[in-house]
C-alpha positions in Angstrom: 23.2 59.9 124.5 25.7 62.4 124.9 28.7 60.2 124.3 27.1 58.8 121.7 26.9 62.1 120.2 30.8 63.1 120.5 31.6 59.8 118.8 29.3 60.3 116.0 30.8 63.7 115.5 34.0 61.9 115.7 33.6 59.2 113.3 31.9 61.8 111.0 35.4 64.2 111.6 37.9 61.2 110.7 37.5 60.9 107.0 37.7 64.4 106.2 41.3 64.4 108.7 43.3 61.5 107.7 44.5 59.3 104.9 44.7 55.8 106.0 43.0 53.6 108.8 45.2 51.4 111.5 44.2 48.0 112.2 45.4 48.0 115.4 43.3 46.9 118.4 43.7 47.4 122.1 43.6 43.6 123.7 40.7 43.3 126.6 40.6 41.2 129.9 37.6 41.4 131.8 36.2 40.4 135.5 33.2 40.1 137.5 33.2 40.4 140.6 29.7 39.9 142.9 28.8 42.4 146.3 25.5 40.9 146.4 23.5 38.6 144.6 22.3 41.0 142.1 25.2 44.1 141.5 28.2 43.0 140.7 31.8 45.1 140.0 32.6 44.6 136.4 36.6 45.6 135.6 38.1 45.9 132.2 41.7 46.1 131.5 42.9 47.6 128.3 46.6 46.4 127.3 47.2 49.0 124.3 50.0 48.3 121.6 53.3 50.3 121.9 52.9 53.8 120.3 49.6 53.6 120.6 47.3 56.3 122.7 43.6 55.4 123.3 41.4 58.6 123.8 39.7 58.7 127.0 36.1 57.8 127.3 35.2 61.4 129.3 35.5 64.7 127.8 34.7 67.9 129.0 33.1 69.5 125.9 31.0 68.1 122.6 33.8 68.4 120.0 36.1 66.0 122.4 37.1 62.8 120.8 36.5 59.8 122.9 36.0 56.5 123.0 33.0 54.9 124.8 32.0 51.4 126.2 28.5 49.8 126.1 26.8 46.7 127.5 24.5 44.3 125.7 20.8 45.1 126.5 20.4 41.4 125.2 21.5 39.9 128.8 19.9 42.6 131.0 22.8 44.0 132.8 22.5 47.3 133.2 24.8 50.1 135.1 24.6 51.9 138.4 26.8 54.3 138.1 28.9 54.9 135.1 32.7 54.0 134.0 35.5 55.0 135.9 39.1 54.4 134.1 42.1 54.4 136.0 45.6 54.7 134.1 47.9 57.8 133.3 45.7 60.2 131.8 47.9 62.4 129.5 46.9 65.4 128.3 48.4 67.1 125.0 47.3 69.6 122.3 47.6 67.5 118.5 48.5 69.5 115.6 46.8 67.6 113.1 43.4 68.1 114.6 44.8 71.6 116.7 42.8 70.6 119.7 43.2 69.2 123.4 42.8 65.6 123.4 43.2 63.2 126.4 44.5 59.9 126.2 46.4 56.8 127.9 49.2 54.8 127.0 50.1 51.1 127.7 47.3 50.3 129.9 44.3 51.4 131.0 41.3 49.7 133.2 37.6 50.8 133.7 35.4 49.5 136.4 31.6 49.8 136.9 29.2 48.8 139.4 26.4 46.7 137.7 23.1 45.0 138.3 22.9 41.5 136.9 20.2 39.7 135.8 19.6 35.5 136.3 22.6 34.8 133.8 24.9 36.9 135.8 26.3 37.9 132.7 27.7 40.5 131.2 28.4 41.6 127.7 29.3 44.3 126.1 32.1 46.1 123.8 34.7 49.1 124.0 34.5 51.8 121.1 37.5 53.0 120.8 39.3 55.6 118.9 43.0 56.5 119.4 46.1 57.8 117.5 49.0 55.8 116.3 51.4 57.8 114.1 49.7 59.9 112.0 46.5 57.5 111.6 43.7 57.4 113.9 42.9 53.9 114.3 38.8 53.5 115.4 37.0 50.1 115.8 35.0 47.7 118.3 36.3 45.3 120.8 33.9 43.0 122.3 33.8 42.0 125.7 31.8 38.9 127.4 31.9 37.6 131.3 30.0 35.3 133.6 30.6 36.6 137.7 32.2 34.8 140.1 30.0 33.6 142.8 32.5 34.3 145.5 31.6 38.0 147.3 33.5 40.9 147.7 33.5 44.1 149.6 32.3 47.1 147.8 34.6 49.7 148.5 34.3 51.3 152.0 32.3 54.2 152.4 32.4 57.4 154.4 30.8 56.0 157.0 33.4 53.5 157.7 36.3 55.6 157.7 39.9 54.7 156.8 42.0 51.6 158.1 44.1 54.3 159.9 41.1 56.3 161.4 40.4 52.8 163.0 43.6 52.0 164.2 44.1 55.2 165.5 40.6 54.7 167.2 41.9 51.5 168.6 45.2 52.9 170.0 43.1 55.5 171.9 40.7 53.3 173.8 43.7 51.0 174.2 45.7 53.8 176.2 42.0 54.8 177.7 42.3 50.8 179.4 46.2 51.4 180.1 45.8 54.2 182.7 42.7 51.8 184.1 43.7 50.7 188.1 44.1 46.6 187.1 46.3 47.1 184.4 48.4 50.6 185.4 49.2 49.1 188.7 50.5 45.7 186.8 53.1 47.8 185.1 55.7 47.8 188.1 55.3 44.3 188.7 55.5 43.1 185.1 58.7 44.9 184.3 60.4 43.8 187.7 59.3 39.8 186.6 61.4 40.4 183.2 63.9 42.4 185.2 64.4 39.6 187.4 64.0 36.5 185.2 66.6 37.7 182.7 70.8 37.5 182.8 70.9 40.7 180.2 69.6 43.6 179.4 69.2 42.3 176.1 67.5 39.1 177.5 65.0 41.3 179.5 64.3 43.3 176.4 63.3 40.2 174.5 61.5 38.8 176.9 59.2 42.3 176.7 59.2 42.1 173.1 57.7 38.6 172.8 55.4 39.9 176.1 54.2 42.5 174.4 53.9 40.8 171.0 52.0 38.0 172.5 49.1 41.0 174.0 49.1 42.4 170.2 48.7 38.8 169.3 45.6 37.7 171.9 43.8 40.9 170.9 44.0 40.9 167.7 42.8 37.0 167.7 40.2 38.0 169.6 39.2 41.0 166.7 39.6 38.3 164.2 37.2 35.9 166.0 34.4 38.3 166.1 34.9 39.0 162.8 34.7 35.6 161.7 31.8 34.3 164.1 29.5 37.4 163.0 31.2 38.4 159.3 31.1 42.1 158.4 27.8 42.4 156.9 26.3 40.7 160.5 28.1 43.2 162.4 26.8 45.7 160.3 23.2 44.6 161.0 23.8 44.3 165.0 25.1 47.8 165.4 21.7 48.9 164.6 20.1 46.2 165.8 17.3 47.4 168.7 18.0 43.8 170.4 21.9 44.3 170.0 21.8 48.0 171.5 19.6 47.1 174.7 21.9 44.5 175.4 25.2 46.8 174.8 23.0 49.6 177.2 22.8 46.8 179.9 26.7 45.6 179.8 27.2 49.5 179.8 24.9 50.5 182.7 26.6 47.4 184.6 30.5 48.4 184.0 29.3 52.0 184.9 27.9 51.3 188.2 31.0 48.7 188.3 33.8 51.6 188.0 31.3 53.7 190.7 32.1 51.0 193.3 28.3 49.4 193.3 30.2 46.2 193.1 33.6 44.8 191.6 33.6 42.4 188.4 36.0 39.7 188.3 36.4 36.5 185.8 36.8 33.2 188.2 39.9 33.3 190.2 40.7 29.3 188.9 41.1 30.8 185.4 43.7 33.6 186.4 45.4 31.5 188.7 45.8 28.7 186.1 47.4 31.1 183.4 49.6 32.4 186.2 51.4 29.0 187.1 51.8 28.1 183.2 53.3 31.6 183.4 56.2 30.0 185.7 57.6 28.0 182.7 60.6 29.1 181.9 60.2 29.6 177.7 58.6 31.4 175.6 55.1 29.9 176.0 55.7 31.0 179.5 56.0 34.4 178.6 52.7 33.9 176.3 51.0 33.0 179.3 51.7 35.5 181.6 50.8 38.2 178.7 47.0 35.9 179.0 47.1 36.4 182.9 46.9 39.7 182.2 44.7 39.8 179.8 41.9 37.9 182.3 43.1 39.6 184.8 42.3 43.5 183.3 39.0 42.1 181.9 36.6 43.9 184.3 38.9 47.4 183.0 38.8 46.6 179.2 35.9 45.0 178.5 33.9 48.2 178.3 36.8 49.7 176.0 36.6 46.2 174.0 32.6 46.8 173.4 32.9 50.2 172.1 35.7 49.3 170.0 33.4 46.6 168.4 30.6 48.3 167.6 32.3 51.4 166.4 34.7 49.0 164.1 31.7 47.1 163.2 30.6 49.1 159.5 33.9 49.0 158.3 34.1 45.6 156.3 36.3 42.6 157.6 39.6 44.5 158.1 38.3 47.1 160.4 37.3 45.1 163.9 41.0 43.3 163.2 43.0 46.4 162.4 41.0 48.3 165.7 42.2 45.6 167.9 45.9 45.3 166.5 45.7 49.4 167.7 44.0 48.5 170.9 46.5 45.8 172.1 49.3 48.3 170.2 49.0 50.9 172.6 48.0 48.6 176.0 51.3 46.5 175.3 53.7 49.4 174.3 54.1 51.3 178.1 55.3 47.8 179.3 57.7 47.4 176.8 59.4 50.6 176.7 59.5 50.3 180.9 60.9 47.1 180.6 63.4 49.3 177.9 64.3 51.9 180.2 63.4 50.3 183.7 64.7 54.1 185.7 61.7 55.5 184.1 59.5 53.5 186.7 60.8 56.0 189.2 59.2 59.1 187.4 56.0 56.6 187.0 53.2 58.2 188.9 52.4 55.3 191.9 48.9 53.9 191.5 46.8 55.3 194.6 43.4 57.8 194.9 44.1 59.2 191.4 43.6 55.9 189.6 40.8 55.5 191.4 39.1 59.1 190.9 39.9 58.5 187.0 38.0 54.9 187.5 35.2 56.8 188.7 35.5 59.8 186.4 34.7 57.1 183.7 31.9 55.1 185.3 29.9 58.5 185.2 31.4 58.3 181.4 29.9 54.7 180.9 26.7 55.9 181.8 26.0 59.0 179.3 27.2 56.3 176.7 24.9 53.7 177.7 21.7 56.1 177.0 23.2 56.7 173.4 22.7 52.6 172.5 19.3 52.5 174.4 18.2 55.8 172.4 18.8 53.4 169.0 16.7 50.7 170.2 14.5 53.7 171.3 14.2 55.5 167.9 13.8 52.3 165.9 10.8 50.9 167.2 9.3 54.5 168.1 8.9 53.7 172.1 9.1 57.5 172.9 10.7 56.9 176.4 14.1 58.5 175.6 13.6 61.9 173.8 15.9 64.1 173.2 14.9 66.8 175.7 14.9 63.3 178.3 18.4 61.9 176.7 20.0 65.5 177.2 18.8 66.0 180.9 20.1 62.9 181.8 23.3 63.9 180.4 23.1 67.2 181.9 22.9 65.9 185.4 25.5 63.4 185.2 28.2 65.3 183.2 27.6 68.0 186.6 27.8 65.2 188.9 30.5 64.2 187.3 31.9 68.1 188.2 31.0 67.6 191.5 32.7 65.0 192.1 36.0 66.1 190.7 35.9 69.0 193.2 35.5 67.0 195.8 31.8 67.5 197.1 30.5 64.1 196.3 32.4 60.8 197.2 32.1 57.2 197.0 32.8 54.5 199.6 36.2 53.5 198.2 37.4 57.4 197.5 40.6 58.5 199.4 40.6 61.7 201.0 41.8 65.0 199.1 45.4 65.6 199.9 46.1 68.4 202.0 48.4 71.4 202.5 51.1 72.0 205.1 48.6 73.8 207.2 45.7 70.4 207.4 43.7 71.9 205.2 41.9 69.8 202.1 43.3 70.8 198.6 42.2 70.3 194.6 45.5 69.5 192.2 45.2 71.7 189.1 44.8 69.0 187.1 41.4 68.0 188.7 40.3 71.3 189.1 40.8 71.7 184.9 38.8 68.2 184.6 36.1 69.2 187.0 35.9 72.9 184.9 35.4 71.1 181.6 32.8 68.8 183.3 30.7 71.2 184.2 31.3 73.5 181.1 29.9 70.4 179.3 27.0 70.3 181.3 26.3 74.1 180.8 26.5 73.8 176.9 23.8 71.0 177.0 21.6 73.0 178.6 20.2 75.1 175.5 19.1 71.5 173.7 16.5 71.4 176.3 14.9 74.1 173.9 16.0 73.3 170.5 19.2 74.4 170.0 21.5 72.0 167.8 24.8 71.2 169.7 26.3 70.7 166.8 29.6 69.6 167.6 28.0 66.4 169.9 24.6 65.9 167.5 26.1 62.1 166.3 25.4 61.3 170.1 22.2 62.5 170.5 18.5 61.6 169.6 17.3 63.0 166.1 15.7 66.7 166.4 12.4 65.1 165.6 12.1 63.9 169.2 11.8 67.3 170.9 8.8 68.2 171.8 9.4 72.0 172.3 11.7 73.3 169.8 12.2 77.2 169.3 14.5 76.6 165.9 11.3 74.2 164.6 8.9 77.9 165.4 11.6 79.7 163.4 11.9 77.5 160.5 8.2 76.9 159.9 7.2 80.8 159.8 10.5 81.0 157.7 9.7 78.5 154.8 5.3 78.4 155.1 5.2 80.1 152.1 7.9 78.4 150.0 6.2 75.1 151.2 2.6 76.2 150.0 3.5 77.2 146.7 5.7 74.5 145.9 4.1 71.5 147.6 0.1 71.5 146.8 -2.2 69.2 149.1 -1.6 66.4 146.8 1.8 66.1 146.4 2.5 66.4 150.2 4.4 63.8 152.1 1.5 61.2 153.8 3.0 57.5 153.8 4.9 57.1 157.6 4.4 61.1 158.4 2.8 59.9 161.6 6.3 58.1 162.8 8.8 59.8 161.0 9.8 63.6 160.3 12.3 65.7 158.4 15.4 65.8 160.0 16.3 68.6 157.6 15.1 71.9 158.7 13.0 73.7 156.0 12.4 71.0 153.8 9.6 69.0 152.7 10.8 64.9 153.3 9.3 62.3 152.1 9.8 58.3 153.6 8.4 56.6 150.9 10.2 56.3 147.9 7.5 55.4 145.2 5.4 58.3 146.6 8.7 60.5 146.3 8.5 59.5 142.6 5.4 60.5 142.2 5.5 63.8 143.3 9.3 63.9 141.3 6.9 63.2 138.2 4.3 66.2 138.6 7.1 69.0 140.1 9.6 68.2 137.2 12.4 68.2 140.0 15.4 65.3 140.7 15.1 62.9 143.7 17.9 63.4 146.3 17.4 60.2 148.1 18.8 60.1 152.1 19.9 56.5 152.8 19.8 56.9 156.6 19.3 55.0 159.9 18.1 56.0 163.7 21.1 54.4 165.3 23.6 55.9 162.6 25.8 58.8 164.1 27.3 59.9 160.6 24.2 60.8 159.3 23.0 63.4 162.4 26.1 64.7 161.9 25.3 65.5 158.2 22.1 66.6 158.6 23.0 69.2 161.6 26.6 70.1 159.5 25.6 70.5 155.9 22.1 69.6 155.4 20.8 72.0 157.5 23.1 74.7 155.8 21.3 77.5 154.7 23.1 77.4 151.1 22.0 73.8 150.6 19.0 74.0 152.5 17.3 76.0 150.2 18.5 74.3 147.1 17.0 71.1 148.6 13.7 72.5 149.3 13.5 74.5 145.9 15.6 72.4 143.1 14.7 68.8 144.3 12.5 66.2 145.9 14.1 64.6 149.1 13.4 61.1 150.8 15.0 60.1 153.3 15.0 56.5 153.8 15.5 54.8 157.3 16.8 51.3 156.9 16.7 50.6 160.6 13.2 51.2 161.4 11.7 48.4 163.1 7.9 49.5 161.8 5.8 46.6 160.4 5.0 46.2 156.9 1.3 45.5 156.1 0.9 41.9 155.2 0.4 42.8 151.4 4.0 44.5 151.2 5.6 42.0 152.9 8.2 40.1 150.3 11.0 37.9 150.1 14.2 39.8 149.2 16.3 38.4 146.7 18.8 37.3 148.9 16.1 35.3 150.4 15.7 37.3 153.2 12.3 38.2 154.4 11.1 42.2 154.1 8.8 42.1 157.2 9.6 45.9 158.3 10.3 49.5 156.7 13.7 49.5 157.7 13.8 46.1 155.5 12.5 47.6 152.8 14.9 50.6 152.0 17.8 48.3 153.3 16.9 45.4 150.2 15.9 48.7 148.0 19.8 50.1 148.6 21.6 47.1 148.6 19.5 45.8 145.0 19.7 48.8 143.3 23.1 50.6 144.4 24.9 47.4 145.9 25.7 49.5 149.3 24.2 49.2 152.7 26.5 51.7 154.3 24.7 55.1 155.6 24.7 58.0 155.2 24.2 57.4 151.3 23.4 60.1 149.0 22.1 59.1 145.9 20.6 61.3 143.3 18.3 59.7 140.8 15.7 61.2 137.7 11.6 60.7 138.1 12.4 57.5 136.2 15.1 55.9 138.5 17.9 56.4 136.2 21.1 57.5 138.6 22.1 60.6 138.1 25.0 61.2 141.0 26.2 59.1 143.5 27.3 61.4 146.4 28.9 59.1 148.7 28.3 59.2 152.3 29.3 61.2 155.2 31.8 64.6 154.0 31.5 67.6 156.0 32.4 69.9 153.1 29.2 71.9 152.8 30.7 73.7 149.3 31.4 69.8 148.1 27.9 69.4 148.8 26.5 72.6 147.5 28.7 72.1 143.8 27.5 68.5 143.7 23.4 70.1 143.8 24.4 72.3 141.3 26.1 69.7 138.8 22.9 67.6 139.4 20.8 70.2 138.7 22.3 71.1 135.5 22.5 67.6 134.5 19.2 66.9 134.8 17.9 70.0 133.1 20.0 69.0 129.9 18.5 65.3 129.7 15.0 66.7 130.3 
């Protein structure tokens, strides 16, 4: 309505400005392009005449001249969140009209995300008004397209990260597998096999190359193959899978005990010794081979590197499990290429001994606080109560401190060397290990407060939701704190009751609902916007939201006051009753809760990714989409207030 205002007024201004209407027309491609079977992107590309500026179609008063595009109601479509338009916005004061306006030249293109209807068709037309010359040309180009069936990837969200943030992610547990004992101690007698099997320097140095190549390439295979087997969307769906997560606990719980020295995990010796006399060839697939040896031969050391790498890759589309591994098998590969580069640095090259195997231990202790954190999602999803937080964070407690311990030499395993010792006999720590073993047990101190409440902000991705604790002191604090506000805003009747008896607020202060059509109905009779919390028990982003800006004074008080909140959990492994069960568009059956709100996001805002912040009227029409995970708690607290103010305007 209110761009529909501004181009009345401008229309109504035009005859009264200028002499003589242009004819000229900007010329329109259009595309449709499916994320699901019901939203769809739907791009439109303006090419504009020379000496011809377009006005844009968003203005930042009610005087602004603009142009404006609209769909058919005929075929259904309808939009989920409004036009964007991307082009070189220029902005210039006009003499003739002695105002601001904003317009493009040459080309312009606007994109919207849509939900179809059976045709999967959309039609619609731009309204534009521009300036060419001294006239201002105004008119109506129409617009009609049918969507390709083929999928694509809705743009990634904040829970995904960047393509860099993985690759970075990937380098680091690569170099965490490098300094592992079956691959650090293969370094000297890699390099010394090119050393020896090459005429030149410049011989050896290919030879490395193509080595170190052929890892990058095996790896990255290997990403790509995971990728394809399960696609993004399935890898999506097993990272918070409570099947998925017991079984990544088990592999976890067995490479932990593993790197202790319960037992040692090897592949069969036939397949290592196979690669290793194809190795002997003298060629290039030689080379390949021996580059495979290794890779069998480290698998007991990366494996549990690989698994974490998966399943944090796994909710960033197709790209991000590939371009993790191409960093994982980057930074494993580069330390024997740049030996084999500079072969005298193998001389400064610590010798693998007791340290490699303290750091083997150091991370079996490791593997074990991060198998609690996948058994805690299968935990949390189907409400088993055996892994609270107060549980999860003792746990933790006592092996981070034994983990201490151990580093200062009070608690050894079967296979640990002896501390080395001074000129005078006596048993010594290195400062190194003494540093390791202080920020062990400095960890373990700052866990302790949890036990009561506190919340640990800087680890709260890691950790079971606040809702598990059973003795909280900040819950005590917050409910004297907000009893009032609560009572005089929420009456009996318009208090949360659907899923209260599983789920709680894991916003401190504010009154959550879990049900969406109840939230609705209580958005009706308060007059208020819905905030609604797309969010997940095994999803790390969105603790990390909740205990970083949603639990912000500033914007927890805007929530509780200015808004109704639900927070929607689309992992939640609850059963539907038999007369809500349905079959999902998609075809899918909607069995459980965490069904529900997934088919609800993915239908109505074509996303599955969480967090998702989504702000909407009593009526469902979208009002903001806040994207997902941002630690900016003013970003947060300016979008409230622009949503806010919107929403008092339309009402």
């Amino acid at each position: 309505m209110k761009h529909q205002l501004k181009l009345l007024l401008s229309f109504l201004l035009l005859p009264f400005l200028f002499v003589q209407a242009q004819t000229t027309t900007p010329e329109l491609k259009s595309s449709l392009n499916k994320i699901n079977d019901s939203v769809a992107i739907l791009t439109i590309s303006a090419d504009l005449p020379e000496g011809f500026k377009l006005f844009t179609i968003n203005a930042d008063n009610e005087t602004e001249l603009i142009s404006s595009i609209h769909l058919s109601k005929e075929l259904g479509a309808k939009l989920i969140e409004g036009f964007t338009e991307k082009g070189e916005l220029k902005i210039t004061t006009d003499d003739q009209l002695n105002q601001v306006i904003k317009y493009f030249e040459s080309t312009v293109e606007y994109t919207a995300k849509v939900a179809l209807d059976s045709s999967n068709e959309v039609e619609g037309s731009l309204v534009f008004l521009g300036k060419e010359g001294d006239g201002f040309p105004s008119g109506e180009v129409k617009f009609n397209v049918i969507a390709d069936e083929s999928f694509v990837e809705a743009a990634p969200s904040a829970e995904s990260g960047s393509l860099w943030s993985f690759f970075l992610g990937g380098m680091a547990a690569g170099f965490g597998a490098f300094i592992m004992p079956c691959i650090y101690a293969m370094v000297p007698i890699t390099v010394s096999f090119f050393t020896k099997r090459s005429t030149t320097r410049q011989q050896g140095i290919k030879n490395a190359i193509i080595y170190s190549l052929s890892i990058i390439g095996i790896f990255t295979a290997a990403g790509f193959l995971i990728t394809l087997a399960f696609g993004p969307g399935a890898l999506n769906a097993l990272s918070s899978n409570a099947i998925f997560n017991i079984l990544v606990f088990a592999m976890f719980l067995v490479f932990g005990f593993s790197f202790l020295g319960a037992f040692e995990i090897t592949l069969p010796a036939s397949w290592s010794s196979k690669m290793d006399s194809k190795a002997n060839f003298n060629s290039y697939s030689g080379i390949f081979f021996m580059a495979l040896t290794l890779v069998i031969v480290s698998f007991s050391c990366t494996v549990p590197f690989i698994g974490l790498l998966t399943v944090w890759t796994s909710r960033g589309g197709f790209l991000a499990p590939i371009i993790g591994f191409v960093g994982f098998s980057f930074a494993l590969s580069l330390p024997f290429a740049l030996f084999a580069f500079f072969p005298s640095m193998l001389n400064k090259m610590a010798k693998s001994g007791g340290w490699l195997n303290t750091v083997k231990v150091s991370l079996g202790f490791v593997e074990l606080a991060l198998a609690l954190k996948f058994l805690s999602n299968a935990d949390l999803a189907y409400h088993w109560r055996i892994l609270d937080r107060e549980v999860y964070l003792a746990l933790w407690i006592v092996i981070f401190g034994l983990l201490g311990i151990y580093l200062l030499g009070k608690l050894k395993f079967h296979h640990d060397d002896e501390l080395p010792k001074n000129d005078y006999g006596i048993p010594y720590l290195t400062v190194t290990r003494l540093m390791f073993a202080v920020g062990a047990l400095s960890f373990a101190v700052y866990l302790i407060p949890g036990l009561w409440g506190a919340p640990l902000k800087s680890i709260s991705a890691w950790l079971p939701q606040m809702k598990t604790q059973d003795f909280n002191l900040n819950n005590i604090t917050v409910s004297s704190g907000t009893a009032n506000a609560n009572t005089v805003t929420y009456t009996p009747d318009i208090q949360p009751k659907k899923y209260t008896d599983i789920l709680k607020s894991e916003i401190p202060g504010v009154v959550t609902f879990f049900d969406y059509d109840e939230a609705v109905i209580a958005a009706k009779q308060l007059k208020k916007p819905i905030l609604i919390d797309f969010t997940g028990h095994a999803c790390a982003n969105c603790r990390k939201m909740e205990q970083e800006v949603l639990a912000d004074k500033e914007v927890m008080t805007r929530l509780q006051n200015d808004f109704i909140v639900v927070s929607l959990y689309v992992d939640d492994k609850t059963r539907l009753p038999v007369e809500e069960r349905y079959k999902s568009k998609s075809g899918q059956e909607v069995k459980t809760i965490g069904d529900k709100n997934l088919d609800f996001e993915i239908q109505t805002f074509g996303q599955s990714a969480q967090p998702l912040y989504v702000f909407v009227d009593e009526n469902g029409k979208l009002l903001k989409d806040a994207g997902g995970y941002d630690a900016s708690i003013q970003r947060f607290v300016n979008i409230l207030e622009e949503v806010k103010e919107k929403y008092h305007k339309q009402n």
